[in-house]
N, C-alpha and C positions, 0 to 999 in steps of 0.2 A: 237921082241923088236925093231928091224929096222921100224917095219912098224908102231908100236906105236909112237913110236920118231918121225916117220915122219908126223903123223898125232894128234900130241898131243895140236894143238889148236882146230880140233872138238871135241874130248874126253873133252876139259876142257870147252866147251861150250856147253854138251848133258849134264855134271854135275854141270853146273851155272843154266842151265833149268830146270835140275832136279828137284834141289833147291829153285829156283823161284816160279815152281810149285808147294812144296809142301807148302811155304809158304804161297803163295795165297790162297793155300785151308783152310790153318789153321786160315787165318785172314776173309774167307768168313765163316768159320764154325765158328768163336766165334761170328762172327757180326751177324750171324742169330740164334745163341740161345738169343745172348741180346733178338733181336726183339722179339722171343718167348716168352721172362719173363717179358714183358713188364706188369704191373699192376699186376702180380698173386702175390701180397703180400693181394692183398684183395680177404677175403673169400668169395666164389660164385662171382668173379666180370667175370669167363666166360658166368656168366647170365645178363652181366646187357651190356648193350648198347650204344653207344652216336649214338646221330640220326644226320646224316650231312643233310644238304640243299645242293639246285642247282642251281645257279641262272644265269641268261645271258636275252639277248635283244630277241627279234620278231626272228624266224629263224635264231638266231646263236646258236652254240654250247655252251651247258649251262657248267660252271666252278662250279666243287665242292668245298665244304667250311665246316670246322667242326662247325661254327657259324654259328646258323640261328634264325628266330625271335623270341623274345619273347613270340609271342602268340602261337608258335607249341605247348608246350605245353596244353596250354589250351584245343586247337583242340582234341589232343588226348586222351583226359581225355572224352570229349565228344563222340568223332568218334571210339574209340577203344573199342569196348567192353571187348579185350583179355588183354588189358592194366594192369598191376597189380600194377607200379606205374612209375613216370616223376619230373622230379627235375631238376632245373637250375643251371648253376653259372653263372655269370656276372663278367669279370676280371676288376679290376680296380686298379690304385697306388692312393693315399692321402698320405698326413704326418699323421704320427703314432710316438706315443711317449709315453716312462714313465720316471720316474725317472734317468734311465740305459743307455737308448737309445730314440734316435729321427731321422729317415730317413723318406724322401718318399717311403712309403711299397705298393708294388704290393701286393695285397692279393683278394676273390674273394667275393663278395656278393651272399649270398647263402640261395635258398627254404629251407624253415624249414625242411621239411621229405628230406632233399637229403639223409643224413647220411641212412636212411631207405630204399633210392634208390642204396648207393652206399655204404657199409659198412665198412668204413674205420679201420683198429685195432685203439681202444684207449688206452692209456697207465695211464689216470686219468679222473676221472668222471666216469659220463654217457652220450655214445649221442643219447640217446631217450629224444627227448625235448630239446634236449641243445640249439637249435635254435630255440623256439619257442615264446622267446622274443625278442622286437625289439632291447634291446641293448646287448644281449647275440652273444658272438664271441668263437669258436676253432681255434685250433691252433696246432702246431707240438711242441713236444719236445726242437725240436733244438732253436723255434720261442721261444717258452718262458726261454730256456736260454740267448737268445739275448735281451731280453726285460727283465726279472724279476732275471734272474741269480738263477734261479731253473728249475729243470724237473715237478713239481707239480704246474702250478699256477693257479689252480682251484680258483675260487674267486678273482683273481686279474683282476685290472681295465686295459685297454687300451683306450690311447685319440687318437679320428681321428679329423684332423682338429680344433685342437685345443678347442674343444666344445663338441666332442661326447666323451661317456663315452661305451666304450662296458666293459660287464665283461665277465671273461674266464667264463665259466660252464664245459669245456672239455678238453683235452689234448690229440691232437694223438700220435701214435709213430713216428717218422721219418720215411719217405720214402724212400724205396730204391733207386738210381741211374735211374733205369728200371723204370720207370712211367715217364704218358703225365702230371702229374700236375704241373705246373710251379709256383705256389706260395704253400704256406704254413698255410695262415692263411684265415678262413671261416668266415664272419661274418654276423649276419641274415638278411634276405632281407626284412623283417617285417620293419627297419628301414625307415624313412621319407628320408632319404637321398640314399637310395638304390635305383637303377634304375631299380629291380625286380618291386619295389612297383609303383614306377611312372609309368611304362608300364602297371599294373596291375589296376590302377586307370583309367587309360588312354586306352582302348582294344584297340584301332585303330593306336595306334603307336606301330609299328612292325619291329621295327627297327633289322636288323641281329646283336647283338650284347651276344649273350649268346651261353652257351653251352647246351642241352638239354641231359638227360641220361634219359633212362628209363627199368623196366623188364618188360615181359609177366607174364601170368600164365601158367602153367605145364601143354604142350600137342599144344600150339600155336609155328607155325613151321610161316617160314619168304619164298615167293616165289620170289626166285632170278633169 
């Protein structure tokens, strides 16, 4: 007991550590199951891809980027035989407005087949085709309680910029926490005002400003 008492600020400092330790583990082990769940709320999205770019000057060390040009794409539809499909978004803010509400909305300008590339759950409609007109827009759950003050607003209109008329055709579920997408609402890049369609009118402007996803076909392995 003597020799505890004489030494009982290391003892309370091997069970501060102790402690420390075990916390540190517990907040490194929830932070790497997050990372792990990142995106598996979509079905097969362990198959689908986002392709990054690399870019830098003459002999320097190139910087990566999950944004790369418009035209990759393209390329790969061409150069890929194993390809099975490739889908953009284009993030952009505008004023967005109904009835309900009116803010400047971050939302993304999106390839008709993404949903086909990237299969998000839907909770109303269908998104086969939901993008397949230029004024057709999806959108989350929560997006269309914010705007229409319902879970269903299949058929309702959204104004961009005070002149565009998109209509809903789809409704997804809410996203979890765990996921890279940062807005909520998709709307088709068929549109005249979509910067899908202007780079796509235009091949030679290759601006890095999109996101590119794609899948293979079954038995195409990736040499890393």
């Amino acid at each position: 007991m003597r020799f505890c008492a004489r030494r009982w600020g290391v003892y309370a400092l091997m069970v501060t550590g102790l402690g420390l330790s075990y916390c540190a583990a517990v907040i490194i082990g929830l932070y790497t199951a997050r990372e792990l769940s990142y995106d598996r709320f979509i079905p097969g999205g362990d198959q689908v891809f986002m392709i990054s770019s690399h870019f830098g000057l003459k002999d320097r060390s190139l910087v990566a980027s999950d944004v790369g040009p418009a035209g990759l794409a393209r390329w790969m539809r061409s150069d890929l035989r194993e390809l099975k499909g490739v889908a953009r978004l284009n993030p952009v803010e505008r004023p967005m407005r109904t009835d309900r509400q009116s803010v400047k909305q971050a939302f993304y300008w999106t390839d008709p087949k993404f949903f086909e590339v990237v299969p998000l759950p839907v909770a109303y409609g269908n998104l086969k085709g939901a993008l397949s007109a230029p004024d057709n827009v999806v959108l989350t759950e929560r997006m269309a309680m914010a705007y229409f003050g319902t879970r269903n607003a299949v058929g309702r209109t959204l104004l961009v910029d005070n002149y565009l008329a998109l209509k809903v055709t789809a409704v997804l579920k809410d996203f979890p926490a765990s996921t890279h997408f940062d807005r909520e609402i998709f709307a088709s890049g068929l549109s005249e005002n979509s910067l899908l369609h202007i780079v796509d009118a235009s091949p030679k402007r290759l601006w890095p400003t999109v996101y590119t996803y794609a899948t293979f076909k079954a038995g195409f392995t990736f040499n890393i």
